[in-house]
N, C-alpha and C positions, 0 to 999 in steps of 0.2 A: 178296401178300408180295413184297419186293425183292428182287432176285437181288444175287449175293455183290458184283458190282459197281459195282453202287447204294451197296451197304454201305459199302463199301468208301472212299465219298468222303464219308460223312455220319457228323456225329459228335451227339451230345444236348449241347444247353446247356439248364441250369438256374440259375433265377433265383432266388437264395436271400433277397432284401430288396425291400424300394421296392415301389412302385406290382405289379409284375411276381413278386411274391412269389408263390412257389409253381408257376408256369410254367415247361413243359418245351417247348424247340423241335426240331426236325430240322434243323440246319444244314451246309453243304457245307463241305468241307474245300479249303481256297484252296492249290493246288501241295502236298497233304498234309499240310495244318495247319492248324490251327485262328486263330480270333481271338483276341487277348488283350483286345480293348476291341471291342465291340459296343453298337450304334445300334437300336433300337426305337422303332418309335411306335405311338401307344396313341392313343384316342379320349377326350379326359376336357369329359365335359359340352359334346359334339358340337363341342370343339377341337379338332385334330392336336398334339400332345405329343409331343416327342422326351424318351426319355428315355436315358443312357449307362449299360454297366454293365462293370467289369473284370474280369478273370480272378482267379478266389480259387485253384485248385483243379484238377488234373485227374486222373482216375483211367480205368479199364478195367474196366466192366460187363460181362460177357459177350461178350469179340472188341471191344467196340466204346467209342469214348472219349465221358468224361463230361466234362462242363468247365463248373465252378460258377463262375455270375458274381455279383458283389456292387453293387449300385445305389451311382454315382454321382452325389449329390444337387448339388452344387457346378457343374457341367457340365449335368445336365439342367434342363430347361424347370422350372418351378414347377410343384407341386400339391399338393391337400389329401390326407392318406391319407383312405380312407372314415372318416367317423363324427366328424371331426373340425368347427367349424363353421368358417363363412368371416366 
């Protein structure tokens, strides 16, 4: 377990669309704040894929911030969602 100030610099982003849907990260808090636009890459069919995503959203889970990001398809790299054909 993390001590209080650990905690204290990390906050949860979650990935509420895109490729990244449903993924929760531990991210540091930059000069005690968060990001409003975050950079991800993902492995898709053994490429590197950047994909971007904005801030929708921030709340306070228990002590500690949440901050729901929403997939920018326009800015990131191209992909197929699963199930979809090429």
């Amino acid at each position: 377990m993390a001590d209080k100030s650990t905690e204290s610099v990390l906050y949860t982003a979650e990935f509420v669309d895109g490729p990244l849907a449903g993924q929760v990260d531990a991210r540091v808090l930059i000069h005690g704040k968060h990001e409003p636009r975050v950079s991800m890459m993902a492995a898709v069919e053994g490429v590197e894929t950047l994909f971007w995503y904005d801030e929708v959203d921030t709340r306070d889970v228990q002590g500690r911030l949440h901050v729901r990001y929403r997939f920018d398809a326009g800015e990131s790299d191209p992909y197929l969602p699963t199930g979809e054909a090429q």
